[in-house]
KEFI-475849 format. One record per atom (N, C-alpha, C, O, CB): residue number from 0; residue in one letter; chain; atom name; x negated, y negated, z negated. Coordinates in nm, 2 decimals. Glycine has a CB too. Layout:
N
   nr  rest  kette  atom       X       Y       Z
  NUM     a      A    CA       X       Y       Z
...
This chain:
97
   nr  rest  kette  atom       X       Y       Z
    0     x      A     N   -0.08    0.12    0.00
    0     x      A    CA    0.00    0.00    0.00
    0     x      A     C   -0.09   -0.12    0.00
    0     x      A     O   -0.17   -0.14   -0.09
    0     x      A    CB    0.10    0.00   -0.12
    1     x      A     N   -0.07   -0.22    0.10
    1     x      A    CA   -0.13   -0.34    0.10
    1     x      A     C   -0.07   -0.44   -0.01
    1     x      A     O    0.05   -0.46    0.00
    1     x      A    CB   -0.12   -0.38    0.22
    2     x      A     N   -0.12   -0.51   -0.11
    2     x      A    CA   -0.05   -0.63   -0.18
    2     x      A     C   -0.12   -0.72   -0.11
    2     x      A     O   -0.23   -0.69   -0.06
    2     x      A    CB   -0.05   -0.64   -0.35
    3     x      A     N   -0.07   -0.80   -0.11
    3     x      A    CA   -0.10   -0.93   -0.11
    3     x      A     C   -0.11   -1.05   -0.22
    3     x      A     O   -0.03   -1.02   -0.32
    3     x      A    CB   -0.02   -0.97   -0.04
    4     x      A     N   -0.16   -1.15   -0.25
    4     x      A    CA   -0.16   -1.30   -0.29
    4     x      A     C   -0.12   -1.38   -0.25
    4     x      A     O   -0.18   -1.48   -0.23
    4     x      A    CB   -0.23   -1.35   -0.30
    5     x      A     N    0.01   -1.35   -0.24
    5     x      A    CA    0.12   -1.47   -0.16
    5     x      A     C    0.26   -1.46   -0.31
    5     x      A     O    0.30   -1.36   -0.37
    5     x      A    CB    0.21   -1.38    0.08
    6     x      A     N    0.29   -1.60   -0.32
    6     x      A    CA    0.36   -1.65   -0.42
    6     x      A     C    0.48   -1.67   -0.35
    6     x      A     O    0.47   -1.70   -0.24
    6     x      A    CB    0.31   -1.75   -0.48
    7     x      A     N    0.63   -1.64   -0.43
    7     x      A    CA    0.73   -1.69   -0.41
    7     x      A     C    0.79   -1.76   -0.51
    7     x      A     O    0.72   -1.80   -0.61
    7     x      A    CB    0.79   -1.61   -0.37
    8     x      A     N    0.95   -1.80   -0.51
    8     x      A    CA    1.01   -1.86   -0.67
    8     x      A     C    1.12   -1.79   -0.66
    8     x      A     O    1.17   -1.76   -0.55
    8     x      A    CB    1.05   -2.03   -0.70
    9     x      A     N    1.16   -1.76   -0.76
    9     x      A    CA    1.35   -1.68   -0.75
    9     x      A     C    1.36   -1.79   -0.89
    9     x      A     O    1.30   -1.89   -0.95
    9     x      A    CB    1.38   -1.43   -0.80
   10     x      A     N    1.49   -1.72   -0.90
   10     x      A    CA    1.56   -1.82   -0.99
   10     x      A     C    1.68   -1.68   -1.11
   10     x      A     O    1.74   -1.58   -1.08
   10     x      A    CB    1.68   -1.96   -0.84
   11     x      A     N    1.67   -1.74   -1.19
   11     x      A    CA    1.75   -1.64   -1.28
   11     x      A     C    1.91   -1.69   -1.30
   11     x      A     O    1.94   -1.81   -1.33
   11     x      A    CB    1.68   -1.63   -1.42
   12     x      A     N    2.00   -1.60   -1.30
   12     x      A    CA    2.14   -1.62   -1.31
   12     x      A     C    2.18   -1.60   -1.48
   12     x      A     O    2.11   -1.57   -1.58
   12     x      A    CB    2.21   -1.49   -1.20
   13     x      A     N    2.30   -1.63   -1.46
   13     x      A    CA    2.37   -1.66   -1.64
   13     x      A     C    2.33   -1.54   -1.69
   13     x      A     O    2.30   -1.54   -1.81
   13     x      A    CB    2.57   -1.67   -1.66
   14     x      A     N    2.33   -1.44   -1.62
   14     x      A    CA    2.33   -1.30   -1.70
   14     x      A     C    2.18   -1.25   -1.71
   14     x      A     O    2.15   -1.14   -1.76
   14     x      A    CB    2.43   -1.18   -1.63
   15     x      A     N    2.05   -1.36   -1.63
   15     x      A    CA    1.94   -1.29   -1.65
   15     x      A     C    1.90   -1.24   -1.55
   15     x      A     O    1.78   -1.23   -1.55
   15     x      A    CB    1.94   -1.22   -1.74
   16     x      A     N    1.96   -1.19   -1.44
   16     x      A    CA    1.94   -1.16   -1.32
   16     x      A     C    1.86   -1.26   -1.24
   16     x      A     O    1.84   -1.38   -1.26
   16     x      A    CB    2.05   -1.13   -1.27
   17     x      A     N    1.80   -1.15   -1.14
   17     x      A    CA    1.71   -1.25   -1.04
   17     x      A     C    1.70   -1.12   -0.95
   17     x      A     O    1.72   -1.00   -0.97
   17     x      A    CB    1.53   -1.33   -1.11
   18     x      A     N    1.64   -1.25   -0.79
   18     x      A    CA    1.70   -1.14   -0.71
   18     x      A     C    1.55   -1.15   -0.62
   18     x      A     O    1.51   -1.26   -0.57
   18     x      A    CB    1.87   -1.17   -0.64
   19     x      A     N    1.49   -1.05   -0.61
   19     x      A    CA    1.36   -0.99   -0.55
   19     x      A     C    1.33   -1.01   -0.40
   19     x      A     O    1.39   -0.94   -0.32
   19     x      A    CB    1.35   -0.83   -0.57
   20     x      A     N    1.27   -1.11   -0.36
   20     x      A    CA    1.22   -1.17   -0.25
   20     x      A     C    1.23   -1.04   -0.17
   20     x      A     O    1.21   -0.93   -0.21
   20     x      A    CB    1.07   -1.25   -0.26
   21     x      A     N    1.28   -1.08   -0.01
   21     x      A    CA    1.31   -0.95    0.09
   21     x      A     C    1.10   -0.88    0.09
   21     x      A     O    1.06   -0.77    0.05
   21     x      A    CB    1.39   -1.05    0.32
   22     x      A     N    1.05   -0.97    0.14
   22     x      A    CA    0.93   -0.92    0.14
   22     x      A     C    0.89   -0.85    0.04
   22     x      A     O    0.85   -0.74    0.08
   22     x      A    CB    0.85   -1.01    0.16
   23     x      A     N    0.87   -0.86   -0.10
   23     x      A    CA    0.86   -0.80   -0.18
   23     x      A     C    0.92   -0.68   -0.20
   23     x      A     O    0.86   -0.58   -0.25
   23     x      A    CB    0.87   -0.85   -0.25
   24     x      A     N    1.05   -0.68   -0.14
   24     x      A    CA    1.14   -0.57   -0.18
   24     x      A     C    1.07   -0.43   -0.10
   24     x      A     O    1.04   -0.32   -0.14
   24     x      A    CB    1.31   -0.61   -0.12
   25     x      A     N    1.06   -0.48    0.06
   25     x      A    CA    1.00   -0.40    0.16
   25     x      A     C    0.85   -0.36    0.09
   25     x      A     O    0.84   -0.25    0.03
   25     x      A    CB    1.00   -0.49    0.32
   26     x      A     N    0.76   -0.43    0.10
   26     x      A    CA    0.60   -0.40    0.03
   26     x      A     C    0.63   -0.27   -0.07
   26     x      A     O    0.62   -0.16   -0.03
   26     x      A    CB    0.53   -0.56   -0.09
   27     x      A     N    0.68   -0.29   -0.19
   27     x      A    CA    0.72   -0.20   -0.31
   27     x      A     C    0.81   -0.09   -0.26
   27     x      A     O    0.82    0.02   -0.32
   27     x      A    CB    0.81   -0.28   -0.41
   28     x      A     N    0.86   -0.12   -0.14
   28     x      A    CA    0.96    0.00   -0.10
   28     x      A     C    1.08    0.02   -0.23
   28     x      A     O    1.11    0.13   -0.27
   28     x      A    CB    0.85    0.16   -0.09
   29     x      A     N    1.14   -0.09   -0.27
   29     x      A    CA    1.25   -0.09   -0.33
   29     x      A     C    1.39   -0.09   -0.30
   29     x      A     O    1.41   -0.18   -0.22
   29     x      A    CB    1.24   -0.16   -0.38
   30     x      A     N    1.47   -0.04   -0.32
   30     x      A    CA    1.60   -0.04   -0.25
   30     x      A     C    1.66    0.01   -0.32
   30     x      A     O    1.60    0.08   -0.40
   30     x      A    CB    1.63    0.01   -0.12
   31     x      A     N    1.85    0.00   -0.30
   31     x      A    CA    1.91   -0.02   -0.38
   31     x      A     C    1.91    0.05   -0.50
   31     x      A     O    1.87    0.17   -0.50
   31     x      A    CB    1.99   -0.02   -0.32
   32     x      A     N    1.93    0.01   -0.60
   32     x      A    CA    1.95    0.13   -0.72
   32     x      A     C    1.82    0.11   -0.76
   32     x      A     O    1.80    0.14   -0.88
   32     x      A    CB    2.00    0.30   -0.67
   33     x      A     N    1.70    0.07   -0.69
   33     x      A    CA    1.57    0.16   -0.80
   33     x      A     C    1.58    0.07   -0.93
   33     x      A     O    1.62   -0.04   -0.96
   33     x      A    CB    1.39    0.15   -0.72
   34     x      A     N    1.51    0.17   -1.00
   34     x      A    CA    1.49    0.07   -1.15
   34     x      A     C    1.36    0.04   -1.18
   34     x      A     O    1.28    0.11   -1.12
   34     x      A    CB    1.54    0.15   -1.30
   35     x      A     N    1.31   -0.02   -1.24
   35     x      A    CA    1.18   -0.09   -1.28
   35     x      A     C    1.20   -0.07   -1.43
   35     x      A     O    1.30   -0.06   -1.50
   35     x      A    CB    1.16   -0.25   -1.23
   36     x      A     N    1.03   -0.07   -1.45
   36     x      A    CA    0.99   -0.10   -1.61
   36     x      A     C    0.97   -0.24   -1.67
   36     x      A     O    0.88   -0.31   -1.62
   36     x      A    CB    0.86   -0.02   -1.64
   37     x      A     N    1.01   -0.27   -1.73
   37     x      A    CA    1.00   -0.43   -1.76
   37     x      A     C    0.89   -0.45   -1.91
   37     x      A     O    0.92   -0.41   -2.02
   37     x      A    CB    1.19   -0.51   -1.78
   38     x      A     N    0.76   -0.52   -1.87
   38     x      A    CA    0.70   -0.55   -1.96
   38     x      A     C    0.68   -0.68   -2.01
   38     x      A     O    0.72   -0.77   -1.93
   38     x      A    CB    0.61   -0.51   -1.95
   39     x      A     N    0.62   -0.73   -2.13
   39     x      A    CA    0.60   -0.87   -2.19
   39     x      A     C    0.42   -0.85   -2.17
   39     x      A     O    0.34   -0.76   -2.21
   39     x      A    CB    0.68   -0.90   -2.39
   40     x      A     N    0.40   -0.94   -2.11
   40     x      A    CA    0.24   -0.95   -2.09
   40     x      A     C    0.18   -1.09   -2.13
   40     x      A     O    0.26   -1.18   -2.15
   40     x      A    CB    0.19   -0.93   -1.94
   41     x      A     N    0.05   -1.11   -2.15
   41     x      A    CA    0.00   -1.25   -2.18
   41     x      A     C    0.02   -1.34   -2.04
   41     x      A     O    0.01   -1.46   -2.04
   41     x      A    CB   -0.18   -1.24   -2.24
   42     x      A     N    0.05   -1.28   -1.93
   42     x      A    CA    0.07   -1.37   -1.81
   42     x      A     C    0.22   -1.39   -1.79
   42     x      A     O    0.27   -1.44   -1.69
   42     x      A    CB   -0.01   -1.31   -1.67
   43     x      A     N    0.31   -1.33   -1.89
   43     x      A    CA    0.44   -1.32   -1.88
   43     x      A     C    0.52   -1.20   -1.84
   43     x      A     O    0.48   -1.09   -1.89
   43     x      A    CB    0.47   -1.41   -1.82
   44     x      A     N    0.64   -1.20   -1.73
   44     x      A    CA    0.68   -1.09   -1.74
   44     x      A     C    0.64   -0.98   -1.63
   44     x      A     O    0.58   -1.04   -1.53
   44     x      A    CB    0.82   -1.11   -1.75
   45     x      A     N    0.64   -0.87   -1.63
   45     x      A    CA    0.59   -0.77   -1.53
   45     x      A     C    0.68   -0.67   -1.48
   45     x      A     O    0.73   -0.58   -1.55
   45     x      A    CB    0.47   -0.70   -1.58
   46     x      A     N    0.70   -0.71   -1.35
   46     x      A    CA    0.86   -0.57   -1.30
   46     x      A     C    0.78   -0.45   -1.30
   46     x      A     O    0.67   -0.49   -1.27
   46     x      A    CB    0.97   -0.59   -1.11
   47     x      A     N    0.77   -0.32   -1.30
   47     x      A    CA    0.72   -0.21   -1.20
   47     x      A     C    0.83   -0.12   -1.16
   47     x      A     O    0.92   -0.05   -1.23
   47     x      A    CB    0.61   -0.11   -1.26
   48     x      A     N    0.81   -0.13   -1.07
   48     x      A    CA    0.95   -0.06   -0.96
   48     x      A     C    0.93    0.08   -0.96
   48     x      A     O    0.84    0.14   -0.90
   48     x      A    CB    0.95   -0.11   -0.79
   49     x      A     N    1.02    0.14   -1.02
   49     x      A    CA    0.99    0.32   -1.02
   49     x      A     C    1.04    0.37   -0.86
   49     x      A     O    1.16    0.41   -0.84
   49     x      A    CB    1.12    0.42   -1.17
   50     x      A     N    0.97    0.35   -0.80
   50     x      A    CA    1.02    0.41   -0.66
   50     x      A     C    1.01    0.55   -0.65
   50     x      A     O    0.95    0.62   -0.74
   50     x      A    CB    0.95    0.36   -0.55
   51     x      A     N    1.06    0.60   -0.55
   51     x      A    CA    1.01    0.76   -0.50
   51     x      A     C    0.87    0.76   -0.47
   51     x      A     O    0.80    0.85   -0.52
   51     x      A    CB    1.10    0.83   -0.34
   52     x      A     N    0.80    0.66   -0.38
   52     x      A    CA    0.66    0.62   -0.39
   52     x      A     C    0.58    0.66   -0.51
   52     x      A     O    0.49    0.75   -0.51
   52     x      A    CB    0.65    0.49   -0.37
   53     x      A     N    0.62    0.59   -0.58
   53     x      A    CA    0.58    0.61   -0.75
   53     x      A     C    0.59    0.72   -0.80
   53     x      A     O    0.49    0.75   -0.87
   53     x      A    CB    0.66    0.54   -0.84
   54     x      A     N    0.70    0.80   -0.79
   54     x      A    CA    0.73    0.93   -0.87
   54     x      A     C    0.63    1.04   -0.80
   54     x      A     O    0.57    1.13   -0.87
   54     x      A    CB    0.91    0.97   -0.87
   55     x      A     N    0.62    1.02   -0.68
   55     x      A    CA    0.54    1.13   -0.57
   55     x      A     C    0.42    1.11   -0.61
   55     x      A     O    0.34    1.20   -0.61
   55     x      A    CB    0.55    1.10   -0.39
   56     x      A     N    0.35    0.93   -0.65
   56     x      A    CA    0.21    0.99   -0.70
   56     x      A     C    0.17    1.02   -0.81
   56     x      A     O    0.06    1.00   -0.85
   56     x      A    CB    0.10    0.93   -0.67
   57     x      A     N    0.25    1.06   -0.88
   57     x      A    CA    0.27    1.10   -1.05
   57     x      A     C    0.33    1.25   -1.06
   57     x      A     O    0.33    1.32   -1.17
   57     x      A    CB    0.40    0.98   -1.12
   58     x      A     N    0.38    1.28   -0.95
   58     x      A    CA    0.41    1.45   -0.98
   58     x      A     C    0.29    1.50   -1.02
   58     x      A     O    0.17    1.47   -0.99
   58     x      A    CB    0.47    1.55   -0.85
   59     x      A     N    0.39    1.61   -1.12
   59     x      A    CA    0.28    1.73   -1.12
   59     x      A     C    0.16    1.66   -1.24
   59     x      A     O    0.05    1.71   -1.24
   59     x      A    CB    0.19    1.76   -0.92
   60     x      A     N    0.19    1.56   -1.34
   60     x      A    CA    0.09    1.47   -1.38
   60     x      A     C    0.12    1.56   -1.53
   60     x      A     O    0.03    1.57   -1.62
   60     x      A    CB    0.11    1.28   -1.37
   61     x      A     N    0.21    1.60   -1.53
   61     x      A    CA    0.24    1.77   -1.66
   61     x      A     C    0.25    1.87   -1.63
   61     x      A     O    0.32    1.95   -1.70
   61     x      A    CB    0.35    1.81   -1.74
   62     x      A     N    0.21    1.89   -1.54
   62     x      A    CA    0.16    2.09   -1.53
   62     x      A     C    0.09    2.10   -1.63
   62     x      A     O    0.01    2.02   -1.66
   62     x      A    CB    0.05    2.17   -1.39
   63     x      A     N    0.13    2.22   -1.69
   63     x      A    CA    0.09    2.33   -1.80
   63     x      A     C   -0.06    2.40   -1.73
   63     x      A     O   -0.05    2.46   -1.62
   63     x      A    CB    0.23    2.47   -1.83
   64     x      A     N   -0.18    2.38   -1.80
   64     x      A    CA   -0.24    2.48   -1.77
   64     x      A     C   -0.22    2.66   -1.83
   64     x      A     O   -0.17    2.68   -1.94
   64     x      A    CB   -0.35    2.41   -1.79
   65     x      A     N   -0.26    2.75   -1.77
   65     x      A    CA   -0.22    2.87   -1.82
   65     x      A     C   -0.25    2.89   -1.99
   65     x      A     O   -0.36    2.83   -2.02
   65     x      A    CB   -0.28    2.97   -1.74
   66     x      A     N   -0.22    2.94   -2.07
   66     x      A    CA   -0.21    2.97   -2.18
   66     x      A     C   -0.15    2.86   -2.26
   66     x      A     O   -0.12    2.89   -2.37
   66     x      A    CB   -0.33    3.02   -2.23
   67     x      A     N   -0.13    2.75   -2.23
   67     x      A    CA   -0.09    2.59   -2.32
   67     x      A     C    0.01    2.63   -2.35
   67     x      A     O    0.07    2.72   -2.30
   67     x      A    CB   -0.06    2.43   -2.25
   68     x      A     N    0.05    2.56   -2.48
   68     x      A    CA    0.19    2.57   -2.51
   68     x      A     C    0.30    2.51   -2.42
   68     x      A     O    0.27    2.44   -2.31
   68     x      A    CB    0.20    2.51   -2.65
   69     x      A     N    0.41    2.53   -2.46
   69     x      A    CA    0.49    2.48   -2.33
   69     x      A     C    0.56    2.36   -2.37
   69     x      A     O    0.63    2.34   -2.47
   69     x      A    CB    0.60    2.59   -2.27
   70     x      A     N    0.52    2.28   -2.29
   70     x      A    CA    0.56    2.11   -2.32
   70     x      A     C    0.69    2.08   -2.42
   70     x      A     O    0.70    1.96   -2.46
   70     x      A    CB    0.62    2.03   -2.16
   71     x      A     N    0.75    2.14   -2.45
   71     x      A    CA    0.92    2.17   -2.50
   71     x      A     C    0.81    2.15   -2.72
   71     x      A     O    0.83    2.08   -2.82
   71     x      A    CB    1.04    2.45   -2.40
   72     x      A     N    0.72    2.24   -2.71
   72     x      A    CA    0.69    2.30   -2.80
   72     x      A     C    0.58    2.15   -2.88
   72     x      A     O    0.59    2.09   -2.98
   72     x      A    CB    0.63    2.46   -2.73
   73     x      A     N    0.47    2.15   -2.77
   73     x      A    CA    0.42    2.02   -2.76
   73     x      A     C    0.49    1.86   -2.80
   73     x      A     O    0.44    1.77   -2.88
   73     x      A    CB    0.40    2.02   -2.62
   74     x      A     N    0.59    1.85   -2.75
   74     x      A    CA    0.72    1.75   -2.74
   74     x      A     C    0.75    1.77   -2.93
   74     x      A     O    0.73    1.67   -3.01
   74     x      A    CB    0.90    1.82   -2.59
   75     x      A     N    0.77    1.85   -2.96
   75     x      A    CA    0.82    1.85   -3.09
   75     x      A     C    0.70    1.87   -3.15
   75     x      A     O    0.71    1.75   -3.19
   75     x      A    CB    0.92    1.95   -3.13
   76     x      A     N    0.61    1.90   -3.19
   76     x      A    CA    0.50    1.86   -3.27
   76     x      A     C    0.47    1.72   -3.25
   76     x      A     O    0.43    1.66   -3.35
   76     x      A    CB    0.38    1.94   -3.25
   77     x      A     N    0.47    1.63   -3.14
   77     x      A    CA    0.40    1.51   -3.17
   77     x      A     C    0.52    1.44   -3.21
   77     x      A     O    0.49    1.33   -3.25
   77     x      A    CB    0.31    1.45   -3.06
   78     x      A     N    0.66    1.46   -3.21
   78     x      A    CA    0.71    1.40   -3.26
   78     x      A     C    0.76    1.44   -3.40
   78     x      A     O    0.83    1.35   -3.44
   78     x      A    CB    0.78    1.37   -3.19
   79     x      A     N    0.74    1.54   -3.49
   79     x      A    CA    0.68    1.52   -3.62
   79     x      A     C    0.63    1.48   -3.61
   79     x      A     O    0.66    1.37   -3.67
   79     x      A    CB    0.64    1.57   -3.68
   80     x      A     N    0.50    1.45   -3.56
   80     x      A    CA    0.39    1.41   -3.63
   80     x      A     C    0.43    1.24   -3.64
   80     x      A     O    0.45    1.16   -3.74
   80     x      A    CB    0.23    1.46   -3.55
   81     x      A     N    0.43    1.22   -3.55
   81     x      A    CA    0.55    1.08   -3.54
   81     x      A     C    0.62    1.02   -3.67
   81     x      A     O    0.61    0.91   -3.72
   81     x      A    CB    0.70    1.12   -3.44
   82     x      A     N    0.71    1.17   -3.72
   82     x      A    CA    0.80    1.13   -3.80
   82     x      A     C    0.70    1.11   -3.94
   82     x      A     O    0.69    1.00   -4.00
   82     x      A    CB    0.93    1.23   -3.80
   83     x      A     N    0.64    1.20   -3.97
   83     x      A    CA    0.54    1.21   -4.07
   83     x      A     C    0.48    1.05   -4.08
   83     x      A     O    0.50    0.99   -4.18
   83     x      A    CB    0.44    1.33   -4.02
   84     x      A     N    0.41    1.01   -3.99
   84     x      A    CA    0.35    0.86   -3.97
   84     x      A     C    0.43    0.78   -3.98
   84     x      A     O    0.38    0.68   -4.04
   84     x      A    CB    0.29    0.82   -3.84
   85     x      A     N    0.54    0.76   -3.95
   85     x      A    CA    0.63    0.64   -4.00
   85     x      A     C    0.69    0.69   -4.17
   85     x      A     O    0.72    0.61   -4.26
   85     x      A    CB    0.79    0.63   -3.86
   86     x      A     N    0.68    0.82   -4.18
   86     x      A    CA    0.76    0.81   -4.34
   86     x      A     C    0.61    0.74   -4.45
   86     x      A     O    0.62    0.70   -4.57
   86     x      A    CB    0.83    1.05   -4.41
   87     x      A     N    0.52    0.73   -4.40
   87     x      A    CA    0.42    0.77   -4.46
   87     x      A     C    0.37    0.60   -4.49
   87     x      A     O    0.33    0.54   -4.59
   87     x      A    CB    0.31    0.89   -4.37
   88     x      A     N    0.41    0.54   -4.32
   88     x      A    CA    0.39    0.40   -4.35
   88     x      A     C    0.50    0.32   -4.45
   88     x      A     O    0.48    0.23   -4.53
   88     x      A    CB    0.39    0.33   -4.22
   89     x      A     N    0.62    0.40   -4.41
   89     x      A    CA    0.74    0.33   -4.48
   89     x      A     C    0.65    0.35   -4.63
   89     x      A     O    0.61    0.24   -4.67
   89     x      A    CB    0.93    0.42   -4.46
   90     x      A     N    0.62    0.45   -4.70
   90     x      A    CA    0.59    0.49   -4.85
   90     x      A     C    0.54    0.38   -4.85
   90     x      A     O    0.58    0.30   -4.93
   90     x      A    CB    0.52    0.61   -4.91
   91     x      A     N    0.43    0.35   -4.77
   91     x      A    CA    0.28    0.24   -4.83
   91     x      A     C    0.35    0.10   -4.83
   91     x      A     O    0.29    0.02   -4.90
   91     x      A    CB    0.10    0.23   -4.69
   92     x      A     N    0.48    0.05   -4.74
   92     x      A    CA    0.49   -0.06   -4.76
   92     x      A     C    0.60   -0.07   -4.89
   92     x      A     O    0.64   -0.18   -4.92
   92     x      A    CB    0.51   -0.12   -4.65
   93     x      A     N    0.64    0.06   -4.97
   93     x      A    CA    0.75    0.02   -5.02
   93     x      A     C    0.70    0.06   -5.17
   93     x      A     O    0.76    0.08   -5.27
   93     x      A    CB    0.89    0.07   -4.96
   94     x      A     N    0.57    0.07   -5.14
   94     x      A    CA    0.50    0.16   -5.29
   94     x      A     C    0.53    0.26   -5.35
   94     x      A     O    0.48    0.30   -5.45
   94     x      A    CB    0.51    0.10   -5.41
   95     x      A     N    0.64    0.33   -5.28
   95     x      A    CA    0.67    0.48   -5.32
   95     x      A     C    0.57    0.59   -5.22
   95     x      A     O    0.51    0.59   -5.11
   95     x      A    CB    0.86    0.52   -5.29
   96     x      A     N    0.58    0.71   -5.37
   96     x      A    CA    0.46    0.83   -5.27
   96     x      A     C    0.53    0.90   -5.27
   96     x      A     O    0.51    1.01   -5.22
   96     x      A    CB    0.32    0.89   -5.32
């Protein structure tokens, strides 16, 4: 994909909406329906457009190698462990052990 350094302006509606320069739309390969990830950055806000583009170079980015546990299994240990880390911070700020 070529980007460029070419600037446009949109404009935001009552509800927050804004509507994505044709050129941009085409570059990104965005169309109707796609959704984007919306971040807060020190340069402000950042769209990333989840395209099929996007998803195609990200397959396959969780294949199991052979013997691994199986992602399902994985998925729930780190979120204990998750839970564990937040009960643990909650204790330290509330002075209970």
């Amino acid at each position: 994909m070529n980007t460029t350094t070419k600037n446009d302006t949109v404009w935001f509606t009552t509800k927050g909406q804004v509507v994505i320069p044709v050129w941009l739309r085409r570059q990104f390969q965005i169309e109707e329906g796609t959704r984007a990830i919306v971040s807060a950055t020190p340069d402000g806000i950042l769209l990333k457009p989840v395209t099929k583009h996007a998803i195609n170079r990200l397959r396959g980015i969780l294949k199991r190698k052979p013997g691994d546990k199986p992602f399902a299994v994985e998925w729930q240990e780190h979120k204990r462990q998750e839970k564990e880390l937040e009960e643990a911070k909650y204790a330290r700020s509330t002075g209970s052990r």
